[in-house]
Structures are given as C-alpha cells and as structure tokens.
C-alpha positions as a printed Julia matrix, in Angstrom:
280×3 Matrix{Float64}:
 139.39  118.61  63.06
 136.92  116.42  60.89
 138.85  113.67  61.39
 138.19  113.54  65.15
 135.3   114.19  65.24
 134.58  111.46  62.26
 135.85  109.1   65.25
 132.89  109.96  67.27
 130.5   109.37  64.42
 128.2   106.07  65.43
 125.7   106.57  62.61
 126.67  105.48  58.85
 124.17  107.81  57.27
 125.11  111.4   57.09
 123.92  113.72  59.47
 121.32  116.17  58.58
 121.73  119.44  59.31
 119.36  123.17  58.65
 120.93  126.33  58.02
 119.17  129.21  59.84
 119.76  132.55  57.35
 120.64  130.74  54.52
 120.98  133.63  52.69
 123.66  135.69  54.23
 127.08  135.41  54.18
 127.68  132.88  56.81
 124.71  130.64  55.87
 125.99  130.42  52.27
 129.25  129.52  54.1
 127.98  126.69  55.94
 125.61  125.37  53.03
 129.35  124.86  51.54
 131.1   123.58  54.23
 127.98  120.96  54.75
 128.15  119.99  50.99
 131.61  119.5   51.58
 132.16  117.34  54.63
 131.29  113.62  53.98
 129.3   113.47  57.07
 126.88  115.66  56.63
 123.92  116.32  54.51
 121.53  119.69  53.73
 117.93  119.29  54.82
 116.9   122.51  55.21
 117.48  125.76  54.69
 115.89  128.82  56.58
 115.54  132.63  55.77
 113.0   135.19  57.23
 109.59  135.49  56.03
 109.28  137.61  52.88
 112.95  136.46  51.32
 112.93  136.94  47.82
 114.98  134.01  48.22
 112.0   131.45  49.32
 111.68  128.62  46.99
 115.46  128.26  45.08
 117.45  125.98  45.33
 119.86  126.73  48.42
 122.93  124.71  47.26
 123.05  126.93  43.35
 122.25  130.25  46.13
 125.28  128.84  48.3
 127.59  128.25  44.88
 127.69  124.75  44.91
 125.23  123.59  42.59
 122.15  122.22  42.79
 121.29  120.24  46.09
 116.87  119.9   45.67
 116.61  121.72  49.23
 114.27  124.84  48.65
 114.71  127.64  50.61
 111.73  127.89  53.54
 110.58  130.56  55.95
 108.58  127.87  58.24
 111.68  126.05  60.36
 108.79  123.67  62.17
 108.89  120.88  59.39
 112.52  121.41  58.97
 113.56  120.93  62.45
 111.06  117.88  62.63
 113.44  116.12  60.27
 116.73  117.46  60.91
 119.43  115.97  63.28
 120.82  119.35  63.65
 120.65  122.91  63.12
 123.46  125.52  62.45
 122.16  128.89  63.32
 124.55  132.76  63.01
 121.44  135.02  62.57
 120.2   137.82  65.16
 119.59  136.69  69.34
 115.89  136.95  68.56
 115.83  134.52  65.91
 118.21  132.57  67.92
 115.94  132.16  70.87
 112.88  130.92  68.28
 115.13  128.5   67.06
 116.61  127.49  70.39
 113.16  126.53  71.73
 112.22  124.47  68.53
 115.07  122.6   68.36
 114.58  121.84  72.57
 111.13  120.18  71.16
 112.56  118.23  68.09
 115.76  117.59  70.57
 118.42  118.13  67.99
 121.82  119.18  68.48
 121.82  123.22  68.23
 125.13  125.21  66.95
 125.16  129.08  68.07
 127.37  131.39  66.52
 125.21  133.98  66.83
 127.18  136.98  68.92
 124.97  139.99  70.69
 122.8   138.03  72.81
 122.08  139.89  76.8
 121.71  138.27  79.45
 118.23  137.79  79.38
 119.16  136.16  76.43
 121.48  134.04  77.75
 119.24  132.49  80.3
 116.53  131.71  77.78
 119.63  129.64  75.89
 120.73  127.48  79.59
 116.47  126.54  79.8
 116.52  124.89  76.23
 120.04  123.46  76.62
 117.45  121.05  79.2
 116.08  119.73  76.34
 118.59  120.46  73.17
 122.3   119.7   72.91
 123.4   122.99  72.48
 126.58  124.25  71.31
 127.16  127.58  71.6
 130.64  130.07  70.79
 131.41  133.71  70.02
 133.85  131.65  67.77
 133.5   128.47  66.15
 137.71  128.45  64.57
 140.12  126.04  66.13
 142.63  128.88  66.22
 140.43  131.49  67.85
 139.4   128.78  70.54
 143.11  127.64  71.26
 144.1   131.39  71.36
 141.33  131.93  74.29
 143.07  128.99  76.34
 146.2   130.79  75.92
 145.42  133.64  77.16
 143.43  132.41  79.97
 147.19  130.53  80.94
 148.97  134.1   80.21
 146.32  136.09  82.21
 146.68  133.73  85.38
 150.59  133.66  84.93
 150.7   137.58  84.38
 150.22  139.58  87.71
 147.44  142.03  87.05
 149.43  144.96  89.15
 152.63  143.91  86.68
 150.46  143.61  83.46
 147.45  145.2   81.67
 144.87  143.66  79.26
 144.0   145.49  76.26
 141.76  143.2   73.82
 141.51  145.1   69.76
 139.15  143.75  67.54
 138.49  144.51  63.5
 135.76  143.45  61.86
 133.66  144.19  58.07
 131.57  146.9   57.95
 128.65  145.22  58.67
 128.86  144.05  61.93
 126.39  145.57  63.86
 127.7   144.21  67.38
 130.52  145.45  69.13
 133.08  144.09  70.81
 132.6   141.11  68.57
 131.66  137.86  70.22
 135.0   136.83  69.88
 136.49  139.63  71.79
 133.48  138.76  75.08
 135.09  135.0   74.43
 139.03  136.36  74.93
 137.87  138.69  77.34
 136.12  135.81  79.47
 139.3   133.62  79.13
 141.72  136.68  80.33
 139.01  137.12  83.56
 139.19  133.75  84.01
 142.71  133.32  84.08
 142.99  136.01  86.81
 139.52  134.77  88.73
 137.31  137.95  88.21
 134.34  138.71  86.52
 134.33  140.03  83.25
 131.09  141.93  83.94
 132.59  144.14  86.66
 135.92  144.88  85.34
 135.97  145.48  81.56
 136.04  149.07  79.65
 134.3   149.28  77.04
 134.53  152.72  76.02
 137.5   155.73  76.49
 136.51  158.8   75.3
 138.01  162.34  76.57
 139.07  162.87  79.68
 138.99  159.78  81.26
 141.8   159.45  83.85
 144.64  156.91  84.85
 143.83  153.22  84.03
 142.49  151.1   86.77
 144.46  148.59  87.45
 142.81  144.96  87.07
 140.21  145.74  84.32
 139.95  144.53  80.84
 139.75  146.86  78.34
 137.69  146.7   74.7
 138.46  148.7   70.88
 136.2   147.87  68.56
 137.42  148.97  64.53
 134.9   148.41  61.91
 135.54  148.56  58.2
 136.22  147.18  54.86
 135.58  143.49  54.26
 137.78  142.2   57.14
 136.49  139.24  57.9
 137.77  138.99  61.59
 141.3   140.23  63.4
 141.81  140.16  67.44
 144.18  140.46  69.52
 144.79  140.19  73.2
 147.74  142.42  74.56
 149.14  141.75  78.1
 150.87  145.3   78.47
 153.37  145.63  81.26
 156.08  148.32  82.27
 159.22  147.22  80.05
 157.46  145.06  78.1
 154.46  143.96  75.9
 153.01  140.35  75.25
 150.55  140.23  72.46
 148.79  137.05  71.34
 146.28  137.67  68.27
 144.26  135.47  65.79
 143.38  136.96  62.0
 140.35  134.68  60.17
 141.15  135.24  56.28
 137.64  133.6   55.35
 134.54  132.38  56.83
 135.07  129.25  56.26
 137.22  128.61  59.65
 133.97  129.17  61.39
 131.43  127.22  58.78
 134.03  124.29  59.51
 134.11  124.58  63.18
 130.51  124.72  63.11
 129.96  121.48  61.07
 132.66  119.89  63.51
 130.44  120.85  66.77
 127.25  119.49  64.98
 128.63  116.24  64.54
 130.63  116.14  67.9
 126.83  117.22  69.83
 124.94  114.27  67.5
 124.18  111.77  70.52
 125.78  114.45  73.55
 123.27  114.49  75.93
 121.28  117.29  76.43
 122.88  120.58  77.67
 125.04  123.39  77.18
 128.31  123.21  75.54
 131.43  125.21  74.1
 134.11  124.6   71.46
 136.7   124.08  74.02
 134.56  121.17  74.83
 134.09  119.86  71.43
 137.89  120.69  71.04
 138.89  119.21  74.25
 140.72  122.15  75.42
C-alpha cells in the first residue's frame, strides 16, 4: 500500500505529520507507523490539556526511541507547521481539529468513529478548506471487505436474503456499532439502494416480533482486548453467506492512516474516503 502511494509522492522531503491523542493506544500506534514509513516525519504530537504526558518525548512514549518532538496540549503552532494531521480521538476534539487544519489547509485523516450528524456536517464545511480524509476504517482489508459486500448486497435479493452485521471490539470502546460496522452497513444499503438511516436495527430485546424484511440489522459484543472482528452475514432460507474481516493489531489502521496522509498531500480540498485513496 506504501508503495503506491510512494508513486504519488512529488515532494523529496518527508511529509510532516501531528498525532492528535498521542497518548492513547492508537496515537502511540501511529507515532510508530510514522517513524516507520520513509515518507513521513513526526512534528507534533497532541494530548488534552492537563496530560501528565506534556513535555516527553513522544517517540520513547510511542516505544520507538527518542524522536526530540515534545508532547503539546496547544495544536495551533503544530498545525502551522505540519503538512498533515492524523487524528482517532473523541468527535468533539475532532471538530476543533477539523477547523484548524481548514485554516493551516493541511491534509486531515479521521478515524475517529461516533460522530452525529450534526457532526458530520461540521466535517463536509471544513473539507472546503482541508483535504480531508475521513473512514470508520482506515485497513485495506476492512475497506475491500465493504466493496464486497456492497457487490453481494446488490446481487442478493433483499426478499431472498437478510443482513445481519456482528461486531467485537476491546472493552473500551465506548461507541457502538463500531464505525466499522456504520461503514459495512452503508456499503450493504448501498448495494441494495436504501438508506441506512431508515432501515437498520440496532437493538432486539424481548418480544420483538418477525424480522422486517429489507432492514439491516446491528450486534455489538464488547470485551477483552479484541482489537477489532466484523462480519457481514447475508442470511437466506437454505443458505448463509458470511463475509468477515478480524484486525489482529492496530497497526492495519496506523498504516492505512499514514497511506491516506500521503495520498491527500497535494488532493485538493474536500472530502474523501479510503476507497478513494484505495481506488476501490
């Protein structure tokens, strides 16, 4: 995936790119897969105000030694000399760091998941400004899986077949159905040319009556350290199709995400998605 994108590259120098919640476990994932990729450098690295981690080093935080970037709490003279930002924190941090990076106009990578509509619309008005790449997934594997089952869900008749989408994730997650699962979901409406608003299921709990045929529906399991299982099942009368994706570490997504920075460095401005960057 590097390699293609490498293609794209214009600039010689590497690109520099902020990491928005360098602390957690995804930012220390990307600090890695930054110090790791050829193309890209650390210039910053962001964590909410009062961090005990403001001030250390972020690459010895991360696990890869020493890098000289100091961990901040002010993103404005970050983003002033960044290229890029990669940013999997909470939709209202998102949104502050959507709008500065539409007035540095830098290329801005969303993994964040749990973001309303509201939300949403906030993200489209910056995308005027910022090159904005944004995915309930950033994994190669997740995104081809969601083109597949948009294909299966517009091959499958919807009277024939039902969707059922299962999703696993740590115990942490505080969102549910994951991003990724709103990302299948929106492929399978696609695929059959409904909304994904007015036909999903969300919930079953006791007496709930047949199944309406035509919706989507949504289980959410949370527990352990699992760092991310879905799968999509297409469940029809004699027969069951299921087509599932399990992420073993974080990594798939801290390398997706370095991929879409450097895909989105000279896009012009606007709103984008991994199948773009992927070309799926």
């Amino acid at each position: 995936m590097t390699s293609t994108v490498s293609a794209m590259q214009t600039s010689s120098s590497p690109m520099r790119l902020v990491v928005t919640g360098a602390g957690g476990r995804m930012g220390k994932a990307l600090i890695r897969a930054i110090a790791e990729n050829p193309e890209t450098v650390l210039s910053g690295a962001i964590v909410r105000e009062g961090s005990p981690l403001i001030g250390q080093d972020a690459g010895e935080i991360a696990g890869c030694g020493k890098n000289g970037v100091l961990i901040s709490a002010d993103p404005l003279p970050v983003f002033a000399e960044a290229q890029g930002v990669l940013d999997f924190t909470t939709p209202a941090s998102t949104l502050t760091y959507a709008a500065l990076a539409a007035q540095a106009r830098i290329v801005h990578v969303i993994g964040t998941t749990g973001c309303s509509e509201d939300d949403e619309e906030k993200i489209r008005a910056a995308a005027r400004h910022a090159t904005i790449i944004k995915s309930g997934n950033m994994s190669l594997g997740v995104n081809l899986l969601s083109a597949l089952v948009e294909q299966a869900a517009r091959a499958l008749s919807p009277s024939a077949f039902d969707i059922e989408i299962f999703e696993m994730h740590h115990k942490h997650k505080v969102d549910a159905p994951s991003g990724t699962a709103l990302l299948l979901g929106e492929a399978a409406a696609d695929g059959r040319g409904i909304t994904l608003k007015d036909h999903s299921v969300r919930v079953r709990d006791g007496h709930t009556g047949a199944r309406e045929d035509g919706t989507i529906g949504f289980a959410s399991l949370r527990g352990g350290s699992v760092v991310g299982d879905h799968s999509v099942i297409f469940a029809g009368l004699s027969e069951r199709i299921t087509l599932s994706h399990q992420a073993q570490d974080r990594s798939v997504f801290a390398q997706g995400a370095v991929a879409a920075a450097l895909w989105g460095h000279g896009k012009k401005p606007g709103l984008y998605s991994m199948r773009d960057v992927l070309g799926l």
